[in-house]
C-alpha positions in Angstrom: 96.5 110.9 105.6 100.3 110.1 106.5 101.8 106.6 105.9 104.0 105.9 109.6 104.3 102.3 108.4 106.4 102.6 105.2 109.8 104.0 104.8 109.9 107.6 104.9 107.0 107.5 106.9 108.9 105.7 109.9 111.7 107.8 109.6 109.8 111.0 110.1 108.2 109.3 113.1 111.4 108.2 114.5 112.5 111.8 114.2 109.6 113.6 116.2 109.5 110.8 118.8 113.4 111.1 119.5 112.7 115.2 119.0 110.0 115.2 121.2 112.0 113.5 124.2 115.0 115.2 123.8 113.6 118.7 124.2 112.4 117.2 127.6 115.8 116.0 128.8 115.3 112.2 127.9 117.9 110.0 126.1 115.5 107.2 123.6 116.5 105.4 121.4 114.7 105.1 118.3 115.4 102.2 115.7 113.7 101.0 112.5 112.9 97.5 111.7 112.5 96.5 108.1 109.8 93.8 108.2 109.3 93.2 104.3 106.1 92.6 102.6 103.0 91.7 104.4 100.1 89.8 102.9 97.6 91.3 106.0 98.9 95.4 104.6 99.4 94.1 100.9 102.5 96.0 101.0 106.0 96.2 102.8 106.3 97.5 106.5 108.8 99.6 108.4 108.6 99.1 112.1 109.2 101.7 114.6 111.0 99.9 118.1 112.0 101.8 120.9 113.7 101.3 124.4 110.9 102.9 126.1 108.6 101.1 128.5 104.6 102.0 127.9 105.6 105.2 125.4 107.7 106.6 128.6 111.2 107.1 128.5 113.7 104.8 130.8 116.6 107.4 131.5 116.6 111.2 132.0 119.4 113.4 131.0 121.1 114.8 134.2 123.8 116.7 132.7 126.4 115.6 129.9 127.8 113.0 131.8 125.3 111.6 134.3 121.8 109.4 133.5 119.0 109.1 135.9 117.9 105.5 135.7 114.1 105.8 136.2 111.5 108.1 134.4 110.6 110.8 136.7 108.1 113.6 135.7 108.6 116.9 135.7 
């Protein structure tokens, strides 16, 4: 079973969700929140925070220089 809430477990997360959308053509961003020990878990958390609105992406790459503000599918 994989860990997503501590360290290296967030981090691999953080790199398959960013992955994921950019093979797609959609700019995320991807941050990791340390929220320290937790009494609930009895251990310490990482959080995984994104700019994405319900798990979608808000901006599509156009090209190199352009962004699309609204999540269109393909």
């Amino acid at each position: 079973m994989k860990d997503w809430c501590n360290d290296d477990g967030a981090k691999r997360l953080r790199e398959k969700i960013a992955e994921y959308w950019t093979e797609r053509g959609y700019e995320v961003e991807v941050d990791l929140v340390d929220a320290g020990f937790v009494p609930a878990m009895r251990s310490a958390r990482t959080d995984v925070r994104s700019n994405m609105v319900n798990g979608m992406p808000r901006r599509k790459l156009v090209n190199a220089n352009e962004l699309r503000n609204e999540y269109r599918p393909d």
